[in-house]
C-alpha positions as CSV (number, residue, x, y, z in Angstrom):
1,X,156.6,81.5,62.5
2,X,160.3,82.3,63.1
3,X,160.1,85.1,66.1
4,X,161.9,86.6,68.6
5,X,161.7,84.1,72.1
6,X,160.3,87.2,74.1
7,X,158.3,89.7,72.2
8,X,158.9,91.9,74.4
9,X,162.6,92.0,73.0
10,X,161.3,92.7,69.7
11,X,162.5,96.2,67.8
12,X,160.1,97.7,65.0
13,X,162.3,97.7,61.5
14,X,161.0,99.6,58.6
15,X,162.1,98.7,54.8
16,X,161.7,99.7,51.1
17,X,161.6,96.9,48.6
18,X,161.3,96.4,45.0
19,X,157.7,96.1,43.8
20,X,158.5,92.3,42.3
21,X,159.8,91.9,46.7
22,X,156.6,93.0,47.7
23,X,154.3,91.4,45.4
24,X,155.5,88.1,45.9
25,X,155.3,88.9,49.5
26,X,151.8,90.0,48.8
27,X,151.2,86.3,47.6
28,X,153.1,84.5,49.9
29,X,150.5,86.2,52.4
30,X,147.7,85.6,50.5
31,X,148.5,82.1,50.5
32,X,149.0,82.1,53.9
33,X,152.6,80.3,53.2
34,X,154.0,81.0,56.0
35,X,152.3,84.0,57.5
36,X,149.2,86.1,56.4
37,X,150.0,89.7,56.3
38,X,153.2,90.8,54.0
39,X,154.8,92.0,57.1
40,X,154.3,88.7,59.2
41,X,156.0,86.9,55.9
42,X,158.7,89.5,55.5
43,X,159.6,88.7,59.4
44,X,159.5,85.4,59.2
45,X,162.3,85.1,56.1
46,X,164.1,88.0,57.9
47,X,164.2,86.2,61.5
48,X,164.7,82.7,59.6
49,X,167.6,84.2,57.5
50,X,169.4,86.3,60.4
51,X,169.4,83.0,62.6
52,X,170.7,81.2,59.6
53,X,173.6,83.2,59.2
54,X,174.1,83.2,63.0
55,X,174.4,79.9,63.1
56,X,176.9,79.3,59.8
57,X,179.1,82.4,61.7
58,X,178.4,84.4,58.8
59,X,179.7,87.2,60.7
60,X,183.1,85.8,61.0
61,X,183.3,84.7,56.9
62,X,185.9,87.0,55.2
63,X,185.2,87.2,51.2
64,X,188.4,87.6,49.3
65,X,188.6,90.0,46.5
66,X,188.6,89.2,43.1
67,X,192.2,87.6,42.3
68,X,192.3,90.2,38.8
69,X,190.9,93.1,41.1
70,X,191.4,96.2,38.9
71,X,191.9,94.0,35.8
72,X,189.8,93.8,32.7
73,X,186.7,95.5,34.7
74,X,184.4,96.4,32.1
């Protein structure tokens, strides 16, 4: 499972998710696919995902705005 390289580094994160989140979740760690508590899953996409977007320099991206910003918004 995706994790920090030295627990010790580690920092305690709390969330709120959508029911539909958490019951997949629920099954992922049921089917032990790829943890077995909801939490252990939940980390593992979160720690997977973060590193992703470390790696593509997500942080770095700028989004432009819509090119008719203010236009024809329903």
């Amino acid at each position: 499972m995706a994790r920090p390289e030295n627990r010790s580094e580690a920092r305690a994160l709390s969330l709120t998710l959508p029911i539909e989140t958490f019951n997949y979740l629920a099954l992922l760690a049921l089917l032990e696919k790829p943890a077995r508590t909801e939490n252990e899953v939940a980390t593992h996409i979160l720690v997977r995902e973060v590193y992703e977007m470390v790696e593509r320099r997500f942080h770095e991206m700028r989004i432009p705005p819509p090119s008719d910003a203010g236009e024809g918004t329903i």
